[in-house]
VMD Tcl script that draws the C-alpha trace (Angstrom):
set ca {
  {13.97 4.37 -20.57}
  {12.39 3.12 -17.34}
  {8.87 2.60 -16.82}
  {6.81 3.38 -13.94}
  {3.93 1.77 -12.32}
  {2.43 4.80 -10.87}
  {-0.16 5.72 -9.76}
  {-2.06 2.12 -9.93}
  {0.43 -1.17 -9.11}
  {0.81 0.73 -5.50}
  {-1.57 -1.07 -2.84}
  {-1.96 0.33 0.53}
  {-1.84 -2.14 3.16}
  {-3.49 -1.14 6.48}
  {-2.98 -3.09 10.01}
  {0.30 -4.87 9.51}
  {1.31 -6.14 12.65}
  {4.15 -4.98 15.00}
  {7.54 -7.32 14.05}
  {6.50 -7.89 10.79}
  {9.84 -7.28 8.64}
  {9.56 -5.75 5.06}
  {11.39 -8.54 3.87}
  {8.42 -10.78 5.31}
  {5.60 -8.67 3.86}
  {7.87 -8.67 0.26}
  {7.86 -12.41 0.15}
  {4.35 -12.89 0.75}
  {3.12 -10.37 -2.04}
  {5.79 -11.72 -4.45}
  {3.09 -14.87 -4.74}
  {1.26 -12.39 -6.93}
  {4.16 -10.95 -8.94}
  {7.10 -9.15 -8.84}
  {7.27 -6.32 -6.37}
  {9.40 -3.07 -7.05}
  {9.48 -1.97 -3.62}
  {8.04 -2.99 0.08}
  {8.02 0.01 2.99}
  {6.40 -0.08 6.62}
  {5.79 2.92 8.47}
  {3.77 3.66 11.49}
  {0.26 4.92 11.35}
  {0.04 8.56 11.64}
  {-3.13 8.52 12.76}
  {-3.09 5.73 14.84}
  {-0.11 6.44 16.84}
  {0.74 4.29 20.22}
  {-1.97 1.82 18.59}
  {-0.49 -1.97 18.77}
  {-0.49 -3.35 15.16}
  {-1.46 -0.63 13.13}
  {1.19 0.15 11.01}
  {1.07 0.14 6.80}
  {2.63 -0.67 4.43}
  {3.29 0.71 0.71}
  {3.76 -2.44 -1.40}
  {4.61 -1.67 -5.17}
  {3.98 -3.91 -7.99}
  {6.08 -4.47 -11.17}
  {2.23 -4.48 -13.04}
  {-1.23 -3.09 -12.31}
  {-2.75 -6.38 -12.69}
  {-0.20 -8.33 -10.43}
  {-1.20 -5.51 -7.61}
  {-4.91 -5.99 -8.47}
  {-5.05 -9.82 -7.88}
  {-2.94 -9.75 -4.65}
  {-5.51 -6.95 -3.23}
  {-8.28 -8.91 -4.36}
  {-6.99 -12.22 -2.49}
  {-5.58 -10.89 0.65}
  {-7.92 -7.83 1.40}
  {-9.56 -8.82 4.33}
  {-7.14 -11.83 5.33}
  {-4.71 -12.33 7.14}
  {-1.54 -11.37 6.14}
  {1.46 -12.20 8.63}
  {-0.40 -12.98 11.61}
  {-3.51 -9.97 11.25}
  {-6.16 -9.38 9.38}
  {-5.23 -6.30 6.88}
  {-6.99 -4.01 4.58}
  {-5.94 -3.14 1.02}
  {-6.41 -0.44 -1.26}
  {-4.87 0.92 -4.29}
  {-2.47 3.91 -3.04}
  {-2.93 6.93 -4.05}
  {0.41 7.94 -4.94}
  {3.38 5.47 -5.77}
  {5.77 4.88 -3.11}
  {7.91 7.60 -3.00}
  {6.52 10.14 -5.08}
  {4.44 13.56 -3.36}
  {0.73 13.36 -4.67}
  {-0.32 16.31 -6.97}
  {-1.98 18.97 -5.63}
  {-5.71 19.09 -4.77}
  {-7.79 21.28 -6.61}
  {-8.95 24.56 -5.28}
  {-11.67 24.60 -3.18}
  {-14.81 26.63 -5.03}
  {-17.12 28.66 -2.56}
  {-19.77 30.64 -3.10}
  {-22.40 30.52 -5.40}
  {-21.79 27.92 -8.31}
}
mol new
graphics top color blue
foreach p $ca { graphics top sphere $p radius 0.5 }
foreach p [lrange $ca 0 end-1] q [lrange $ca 1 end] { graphics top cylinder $p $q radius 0.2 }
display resetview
């Protein structure tokens, strides 16, 4: 039976730089531990914006993802300067629902 990592060995890595291959990005995380799985997409948010892109980087283990956010968060990673949270989902997988929003009087 295969384990899964989700929802905390995902980190979030914001500001990758334009050229930067997933491959690249892979082998500099791998320092840390093993990685499952390595994707770049553009910014949705930021779109048109040079070197904004992010990437989902997922960890074999929670602790392995926890010690390469808290040495590269803030550094630069391939040439920029990145920022690095936990994901909130696991790469690939739709986040649950959010909870329904109350109005009214409590």
């Amino acid at each position: 039976m295969a384990t899964t990592s989700f929802p905390y060995a995902t980190l979030c890595v914001q500001g990758i730089k334009d050229g930067v291959t997933s491959e690249a990005l892979e082998a500099q995380f791998e320092h840390y531990g093993r990685v499952r799985n390595c994707n770049i997409t553009q910014n949705k948010n930021m779109k048109g914006v040079p070197d904004t892109r992010i990437a989902l980087v997922e960890f074999a283990r929670r602790d392995d993802a926890r010690k390469a956010m808290q040495e590269l968060n803030g550094r630069n990673v391939q040439g920029k300067c990145v920022m690095i949270r936990f994901a909130r989902s696991s790469a690939g997988m739709r986040p649950a629902a959010a909870p329904a929003v109350r109005r009214g009087v409590p």
